[in-house]
N, C-alpha and C positions, 0 to 999 in steps of 0.2 A: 294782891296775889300775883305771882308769878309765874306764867304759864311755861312750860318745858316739854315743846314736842318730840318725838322720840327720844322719852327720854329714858328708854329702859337700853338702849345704843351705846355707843361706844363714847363720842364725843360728850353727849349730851346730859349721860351720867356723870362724867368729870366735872361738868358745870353745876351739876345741885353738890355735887361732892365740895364745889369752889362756894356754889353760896352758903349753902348749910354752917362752911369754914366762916363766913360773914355775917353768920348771924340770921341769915332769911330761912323760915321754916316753912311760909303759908305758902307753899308750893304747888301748884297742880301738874299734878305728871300724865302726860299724856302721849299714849303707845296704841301696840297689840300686846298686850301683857299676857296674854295662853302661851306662848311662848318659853317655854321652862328655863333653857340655858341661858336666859337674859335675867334672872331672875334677883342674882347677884348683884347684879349692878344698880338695881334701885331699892332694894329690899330694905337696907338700913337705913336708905337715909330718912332725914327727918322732912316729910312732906305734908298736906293737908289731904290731899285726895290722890285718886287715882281717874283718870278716864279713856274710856277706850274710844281709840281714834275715828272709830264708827258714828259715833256718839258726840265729837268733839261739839261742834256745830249747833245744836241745841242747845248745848250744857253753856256755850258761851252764850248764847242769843238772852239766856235767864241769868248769866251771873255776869253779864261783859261790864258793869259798871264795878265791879269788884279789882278786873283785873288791871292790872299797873302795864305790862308789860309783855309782850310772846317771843319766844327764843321758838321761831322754826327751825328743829334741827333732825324732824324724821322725815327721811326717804329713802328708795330703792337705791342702793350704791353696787350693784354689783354690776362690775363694768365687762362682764364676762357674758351679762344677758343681751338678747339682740331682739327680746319681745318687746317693743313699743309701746302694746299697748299698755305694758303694764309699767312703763315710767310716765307714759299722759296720763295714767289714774294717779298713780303716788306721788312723781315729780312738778305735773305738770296741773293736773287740773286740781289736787288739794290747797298746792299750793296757793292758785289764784283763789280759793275760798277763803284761805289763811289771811291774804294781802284786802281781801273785797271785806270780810269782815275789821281787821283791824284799821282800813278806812274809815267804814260806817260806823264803828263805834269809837274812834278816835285812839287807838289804843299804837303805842310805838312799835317797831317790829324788827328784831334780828333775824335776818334767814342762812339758811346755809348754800352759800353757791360751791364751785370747784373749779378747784388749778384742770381738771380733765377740759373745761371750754375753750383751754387757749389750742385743741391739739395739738401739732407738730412742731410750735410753735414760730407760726409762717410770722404771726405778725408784731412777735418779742410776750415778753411776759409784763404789760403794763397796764394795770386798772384804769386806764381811760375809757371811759365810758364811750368814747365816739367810735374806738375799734371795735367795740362788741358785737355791731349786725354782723361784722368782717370773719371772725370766729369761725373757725373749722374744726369741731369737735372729733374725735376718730372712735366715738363710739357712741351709743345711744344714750347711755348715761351720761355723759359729757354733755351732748346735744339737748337731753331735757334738763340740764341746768342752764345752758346756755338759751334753750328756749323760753324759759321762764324770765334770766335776767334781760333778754328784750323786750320782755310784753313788761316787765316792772315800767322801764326804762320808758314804753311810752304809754303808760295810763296817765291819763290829765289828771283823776283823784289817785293821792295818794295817802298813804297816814303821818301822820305830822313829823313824826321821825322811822324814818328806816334805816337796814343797812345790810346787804348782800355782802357775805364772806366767801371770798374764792379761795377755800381750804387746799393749800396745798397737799406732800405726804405725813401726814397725820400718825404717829405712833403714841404707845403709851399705855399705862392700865386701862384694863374694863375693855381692852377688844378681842376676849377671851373665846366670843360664840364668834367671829366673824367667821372661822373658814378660811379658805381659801383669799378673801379678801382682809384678811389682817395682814398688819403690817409687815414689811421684811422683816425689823428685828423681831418678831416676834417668832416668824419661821423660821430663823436665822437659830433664833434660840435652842429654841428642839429640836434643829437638826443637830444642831454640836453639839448638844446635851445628850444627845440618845446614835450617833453616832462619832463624834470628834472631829469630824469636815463640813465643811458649807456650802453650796449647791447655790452658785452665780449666774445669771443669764450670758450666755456670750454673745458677743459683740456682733449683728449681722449689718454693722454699717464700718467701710474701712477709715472712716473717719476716728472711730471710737476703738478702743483698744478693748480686750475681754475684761469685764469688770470696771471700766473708767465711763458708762453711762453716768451720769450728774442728774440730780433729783435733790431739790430740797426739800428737807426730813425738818419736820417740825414735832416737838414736842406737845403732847397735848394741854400739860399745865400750862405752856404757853398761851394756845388756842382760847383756853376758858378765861386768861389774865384779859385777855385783848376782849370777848365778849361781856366781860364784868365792867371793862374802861368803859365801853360805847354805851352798857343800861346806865350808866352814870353819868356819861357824856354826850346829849340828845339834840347835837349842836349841826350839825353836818351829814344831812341823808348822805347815799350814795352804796356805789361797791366798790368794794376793797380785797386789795388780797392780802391775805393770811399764811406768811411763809415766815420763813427767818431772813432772807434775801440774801443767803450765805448757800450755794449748792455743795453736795457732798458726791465724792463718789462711791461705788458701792464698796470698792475694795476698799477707801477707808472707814467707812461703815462697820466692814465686816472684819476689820483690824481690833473697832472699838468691842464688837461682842465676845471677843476672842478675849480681848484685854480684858472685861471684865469678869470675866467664867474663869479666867485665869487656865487657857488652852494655849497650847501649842498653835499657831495660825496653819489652818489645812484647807485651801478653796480648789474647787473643784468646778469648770467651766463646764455649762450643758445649754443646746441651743433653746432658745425662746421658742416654747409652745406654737405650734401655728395656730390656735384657733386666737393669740390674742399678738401677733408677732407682726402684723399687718396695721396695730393701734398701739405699740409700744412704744413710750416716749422713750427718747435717749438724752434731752436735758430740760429740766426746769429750774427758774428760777426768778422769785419772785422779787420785783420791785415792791420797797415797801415805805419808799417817800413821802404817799398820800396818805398811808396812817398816821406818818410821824409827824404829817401836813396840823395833821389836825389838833396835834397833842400826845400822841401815844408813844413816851420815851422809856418804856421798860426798855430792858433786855431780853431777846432769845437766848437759852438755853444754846452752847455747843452740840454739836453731834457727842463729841466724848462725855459732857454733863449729862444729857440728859440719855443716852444708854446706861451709861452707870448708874444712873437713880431707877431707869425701868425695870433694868436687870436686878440689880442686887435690893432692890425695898418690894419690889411684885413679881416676878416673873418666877424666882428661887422659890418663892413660897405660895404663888399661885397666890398672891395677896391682890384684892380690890379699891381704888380709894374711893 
């Protein structure tokens, strides 16, 4: 069996979407599934069970000799929130039960870390493991990923194979319920769709021009290609980041959603929010060496492939994969 936590989520739904594509059914999905608008994303696929996240912890302690493997990929991602305590319950302290039980029962473990630990990016964007205490996250979600990958980093037991992904910008089907935390093209989308302009952060550093912030945009069928290499390739623990190592900027981003709705290009600059304008990156971009270190020679998807495939196969028809 295969375990998939949150996996009624954004990301994590695309991965049973990726194995179900491979053949793997005996799935255990494990969420808050009361949750209605999430419902889509895991409803179809083909899994064995369901368990709630409450619950996890027992259900494996009776079935852990079943399971092959655990994809950690639920937790609090909203980088908008500044309560603590509630990323030390979801980020910080499930997940050391996650990591303490797939020691003790030997089991391999993917988790999900994030491009939000490197903040400002004082100390570059490199998955070296030695800059991580160094790390200055600029908001608490950031912080309780980054808290967790240094308590990984120094537990003497570990499980036989691990591997922290420091997810960069993440777009793609199934981040239909996020809110306010889905992706730009996603908002991108609806705002041309339902008014024919696009609504850009402008620039509050005189280094960057309105709209030339840099963020690399990753696709998510990428994300899931790169977690499927590493349950198959159980050779090399560690953390890794997860980008295309290619940065884009928004205005040509917002060049690509235009090109594909087939718009007139109409952007419209408005200052960054201040409740998040004080933790706003202005570039990332991921080194992606130490994957390719190890063996991982796909391809990322373009910024212009993979809008075009978000856009016109899901987004047009409010389609799921």
């Amino acid at each position: 069996m295969i375990v998939v936590t949150g996996a009624a989520g954004f990301i994590a739904s695309c991965l049973l979407f990726k194995l179900n594509q491979e053949g793997f059914s005996d799935l255990v999905l494990v969420d808050d599934f009361s949750k209605i608008n999430k419902k889509y994303n895991w409803e179809n696929k083909k899994y064995k069970l369901t368990v709630d996240r409450a619950h996890f912890f027992t259900w494996l302690q009776e079935n852990q000799q079943q399971v092959e493997i655990i994809f950690h990929l639920g937790a609090r991602t909203d980088t908008t929130e500044f309560n603590k305590s509630v990323f030390d319950e979801l980020n910080l302290d499930y997940s050391k039960q996650v990591w303490n039980a797939c020691t003790q029962y030997h089991i391999p473990l993917i988790y999900a870390s994030s491009a939000a630990t490197y903040g400002n990016g004082e100390q570059g964007y490199n998955d070296d493991e030695r800059i991580i205490p160094d790390l200055r996250p600029l908001n608490p979600y950031g912080n309780s990923k980054n808290e967790f990958d240094k308590w990984a980093l120094a537990q003497s037991k570990k499980p036989f194979f691990w591997a922290g992904l420091k997810f960069f910008n993440v777009y793609g089907p199934n981040e239909y319920h996020k809110g306010r935390m889905a992706s730009v093209v996603f908002h991108a989308f609806h705002q041309i769709k339902n008014s024919g302009e696009l609504k850009l952060f402008r620039s509050h550093k005189k280094e960057y021009a309105d709209g030339e912030q840099l963020r690399d945009f990753i696709y998510v069928k990428d994300v899931v290609e790169v977690c499927y290499f590493l349950m198959n390739n159980r050779k090399h623990s560690g953390i890794y980041n997860l980008g295309t190592g290619k940065a884009a900027t928004f205005n040509h981003l917002a060049t690509q959603i235009f090109k594909a709705l087939d718009i007139a290009e109409n952007i419209i600059y408005i200052d960054i929010p201040e409740d998040i304008r004080d933790t706003y990156q202005y570039f990332t971009e991921a080194n992606m060496s130490k994957l390719k270190s190890i063996g991982y020679h796909g391809n990322f998807l373009s910024v212009e492939e993979g809008v075009m495939d978000y856009i016109k196969n899901y987004l047009k028809d409010t389609r799921y994969c």
